[in-house]
C-alpha positions as CSV (number, residue, x, y, z in Angstrom):
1,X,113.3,75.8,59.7
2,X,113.2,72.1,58.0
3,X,110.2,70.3,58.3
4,X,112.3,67.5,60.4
5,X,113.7,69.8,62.4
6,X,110.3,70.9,63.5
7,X,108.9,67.8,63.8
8,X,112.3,67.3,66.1
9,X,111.0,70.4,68.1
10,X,107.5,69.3,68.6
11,X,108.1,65.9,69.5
12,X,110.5,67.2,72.2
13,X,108.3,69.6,73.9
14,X,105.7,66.9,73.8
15,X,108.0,64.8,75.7
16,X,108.8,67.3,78.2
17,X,105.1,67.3,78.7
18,X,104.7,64.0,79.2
19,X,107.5,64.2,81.8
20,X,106.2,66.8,83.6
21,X,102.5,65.3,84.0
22,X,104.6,61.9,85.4
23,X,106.3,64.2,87.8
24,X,103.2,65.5,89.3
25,X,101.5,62.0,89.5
26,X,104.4,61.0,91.1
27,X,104.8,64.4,93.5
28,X,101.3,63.5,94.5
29,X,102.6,60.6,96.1
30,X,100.3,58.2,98.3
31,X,97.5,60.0,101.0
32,X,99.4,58.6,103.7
33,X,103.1,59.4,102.5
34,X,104.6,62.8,102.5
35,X,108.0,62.5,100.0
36,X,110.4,64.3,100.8
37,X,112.5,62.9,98.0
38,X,110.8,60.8,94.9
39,X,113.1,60.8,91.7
40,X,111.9,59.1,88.5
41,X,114.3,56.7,87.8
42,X,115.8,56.7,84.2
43,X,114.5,54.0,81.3
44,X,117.2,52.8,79.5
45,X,116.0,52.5,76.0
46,X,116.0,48.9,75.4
47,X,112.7,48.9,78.2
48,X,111.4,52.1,75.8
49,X,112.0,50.4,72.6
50,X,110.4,47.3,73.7
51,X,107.6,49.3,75.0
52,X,107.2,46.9,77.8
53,X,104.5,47.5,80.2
54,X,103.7,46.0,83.6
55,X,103.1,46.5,87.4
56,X,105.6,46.0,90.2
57,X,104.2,45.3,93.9
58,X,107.1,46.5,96.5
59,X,108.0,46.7,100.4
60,X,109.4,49.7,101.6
61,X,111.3,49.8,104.8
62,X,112.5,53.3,106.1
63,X,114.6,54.9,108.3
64,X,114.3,57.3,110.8
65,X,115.9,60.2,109.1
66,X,113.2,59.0,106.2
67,X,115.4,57.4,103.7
68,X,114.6,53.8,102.4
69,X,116.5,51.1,104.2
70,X,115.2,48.0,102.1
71,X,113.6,47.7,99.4
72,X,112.0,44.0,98.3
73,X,110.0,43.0,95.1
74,X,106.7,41.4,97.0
75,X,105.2,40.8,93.3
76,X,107.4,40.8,89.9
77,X,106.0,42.3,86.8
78,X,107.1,39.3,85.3
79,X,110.2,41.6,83.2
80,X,113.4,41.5,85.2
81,X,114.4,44.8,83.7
82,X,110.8,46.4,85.0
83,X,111.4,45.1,88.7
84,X,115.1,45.9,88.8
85,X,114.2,49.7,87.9
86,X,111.7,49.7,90.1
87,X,114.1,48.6,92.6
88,X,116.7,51.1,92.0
89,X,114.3,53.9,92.0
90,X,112.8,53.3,94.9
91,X,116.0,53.0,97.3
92,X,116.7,56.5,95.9
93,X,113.2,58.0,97.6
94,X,113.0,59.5,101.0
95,X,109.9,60.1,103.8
96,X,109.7,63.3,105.1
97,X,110.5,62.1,108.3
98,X,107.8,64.0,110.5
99,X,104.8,61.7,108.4
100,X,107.2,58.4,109.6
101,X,105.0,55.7,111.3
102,X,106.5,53.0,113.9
103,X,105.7,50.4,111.4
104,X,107.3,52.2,108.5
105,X,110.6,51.2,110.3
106,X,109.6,47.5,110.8
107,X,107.4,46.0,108.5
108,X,107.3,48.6,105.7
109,X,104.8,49.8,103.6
110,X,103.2,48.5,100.2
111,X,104.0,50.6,96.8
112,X,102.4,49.2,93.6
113,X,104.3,50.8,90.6
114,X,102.8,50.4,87.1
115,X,105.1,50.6,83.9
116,X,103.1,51.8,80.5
117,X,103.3,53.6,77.5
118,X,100.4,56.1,76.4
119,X,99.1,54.5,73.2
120,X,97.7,58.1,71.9
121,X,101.6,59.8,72.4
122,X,103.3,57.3,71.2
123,X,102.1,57.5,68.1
124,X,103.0,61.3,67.9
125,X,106.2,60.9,69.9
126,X,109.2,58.4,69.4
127,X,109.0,55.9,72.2
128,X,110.6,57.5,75.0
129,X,106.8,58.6,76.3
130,X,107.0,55.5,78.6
131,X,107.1,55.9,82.6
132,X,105.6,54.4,85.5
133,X,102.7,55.5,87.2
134,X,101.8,55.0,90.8
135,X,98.5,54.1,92.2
């Protein structure tokens, strides 16, 4: 095997790692929430390749069966692309609807999302190790 298509191997798997430990952060959810449904949105790479990073306050109003009914950006990363993603992603999720509180269908609950890229894998991977990470 060529010594790029190694490298072409390795950085792969070290993406898939990547992705994985993003899916458990994000499968961990909040201690209040229980997701039912929580995809990761994709970044297109223009937000990759600019390696932008930031943090995206939103509103979440839900449904009864659990799904989001509204989503609204309460404070803007200050990157259009960033809060738009954010956005999109987060109409996609879905309460388990047995953890549903009255207010979740009225005034909503508060997700902070934060957008970075891991300075010690970038430099080992190309830039598609950025994600968001929930706190």
């Amino acid at each position: 095997m060529s010594q790029q298509a190694h490298s072409t191997k390795r950085s792969r798997h070290a993406v898939y790692l990547v992705l994985a430990a993003v899916v458990s952060l994000l499968a961990a959810g909040s201690a209040q929430a229980q997701w039912a449904a929580k995809p990761v949105p994709p970044l297109p790479r223009s937000v990759l390749d600019q390696a932008w990073s930031g943090s995206v306050l939103l509103g979440l109003v839900f449904e009864s069966n659990g799904q989001v009914k509204d989503v609204s950006l309460l404070r803007s990363s200050g990157i259009s692309a960033l809060d738009e993603i954010a956005l999109k992603g987060a109409a996609r999720w879905r309460l388990d609807p047995a953890t549903l509180q009255a207010s979740d269908m009225t005034t909503g609950r508060r997700h902070l999302i934060k957008f970075y890229q891991d300075a010690r894998v970038s430099r080992r991977v190309e830039p598609i190790t950025a994600f968001w990470k929930e706190l």
